[in-house]
C-alpha positions in Angstrom: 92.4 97.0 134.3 95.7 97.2 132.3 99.1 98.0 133.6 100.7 102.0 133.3 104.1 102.3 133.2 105.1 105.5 135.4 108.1 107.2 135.0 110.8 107.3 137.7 109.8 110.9 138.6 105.9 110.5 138.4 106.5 107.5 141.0 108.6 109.6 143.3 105.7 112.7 143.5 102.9 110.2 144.0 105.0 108.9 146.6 105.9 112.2 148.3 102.0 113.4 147.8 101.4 109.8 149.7 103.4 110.9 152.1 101.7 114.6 153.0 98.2 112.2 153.0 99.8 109.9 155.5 101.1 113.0 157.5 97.4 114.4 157.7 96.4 111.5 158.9 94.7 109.3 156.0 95.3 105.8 155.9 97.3 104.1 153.4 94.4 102.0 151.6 92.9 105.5 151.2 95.8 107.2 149.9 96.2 104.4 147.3 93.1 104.9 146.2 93.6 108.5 145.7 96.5 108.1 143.6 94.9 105.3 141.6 97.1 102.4 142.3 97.0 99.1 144.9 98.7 99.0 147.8 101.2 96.5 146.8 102.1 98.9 144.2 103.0 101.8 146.9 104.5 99.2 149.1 106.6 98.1 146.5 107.4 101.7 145.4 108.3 102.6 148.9 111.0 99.7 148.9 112.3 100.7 145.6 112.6 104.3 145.3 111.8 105.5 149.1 114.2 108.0 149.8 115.3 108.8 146.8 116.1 111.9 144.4 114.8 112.1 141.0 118.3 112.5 139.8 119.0 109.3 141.9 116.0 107.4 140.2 117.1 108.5 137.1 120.1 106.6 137.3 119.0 104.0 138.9 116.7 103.2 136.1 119.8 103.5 133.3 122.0 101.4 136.1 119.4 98.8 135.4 119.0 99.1 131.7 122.8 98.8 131.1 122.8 95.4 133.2 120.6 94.2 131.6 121.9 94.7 128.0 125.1 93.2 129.8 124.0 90.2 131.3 122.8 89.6 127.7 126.4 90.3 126.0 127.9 87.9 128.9 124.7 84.9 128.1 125.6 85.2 124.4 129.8 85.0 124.6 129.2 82.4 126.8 127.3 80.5 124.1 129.4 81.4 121.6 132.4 79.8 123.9 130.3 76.6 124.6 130.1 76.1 121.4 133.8 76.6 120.2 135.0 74.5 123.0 132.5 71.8 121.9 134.2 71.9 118.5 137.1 72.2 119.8 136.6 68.3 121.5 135.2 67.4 118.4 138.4 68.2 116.1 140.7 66.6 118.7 138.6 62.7 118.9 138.6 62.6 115.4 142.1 62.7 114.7 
C-alpha cells in the first residue's frame, strides 16, 4: 500500500468526521477503517492537529517549512565558517 500525502485541511475533516463516528458510538479501529487510514495514523493526527483551525494548520504547516529551509541556511554558514576558521589556522602555522 503506498503512502498519500493529505493536505492540512483534508486531515482536519477526516478528523472531525472521526469525531461525529466516535460520538455515535463506533469504535476507533472502525472509524479508521472508514476513513481509509491506520490507527497510528489518526492517533498521530489527533496529537498533531487535534484542536486545531484550518487557518491554524495552514500555518502551522509554513511555520514548519520555513524552519526547515532555516535550519539548512544555519548547517551551511556553519560550514562555510568551519572551514574559514580552519584556514584561518592554517595561514597562521605556516608563517
Amino acid at each position: 500500500m503506498g503512502q498519500r500525502r493529505h493536505t492540512p485541511e483534508q486531515i482536519i475533516n477526516q478528523l472531525r468526521e472521526a469525531e461525529v463516528e466516535l460520538g455515535r458510538g463506533m469504535k476507533v479501529p472502525e472509524v479508521c477503517k472508514k476513513l481509509g487510514i491506520a490507527e497510528y495514523t489518526y492517533y498521530r493526527w489527533r496529537k498533531e492537529y487535534g484542536g486545531l483551525r484550518l487557518t491554524q494548520a495552514r500555518r502551522l504547516k509554513e511555520l514548519e517549512r520555513e524552519n526547515v529551509r532555516l535550519k539548512k541556511l544555519v548547517a551551511d554558514l556553519s560550514l562555510d565558517n568551519a572551514i574559514l576558521r580552519e584556514a584561518a589556522q592554517g595561514n597562521s602555522s605556516a608563517r
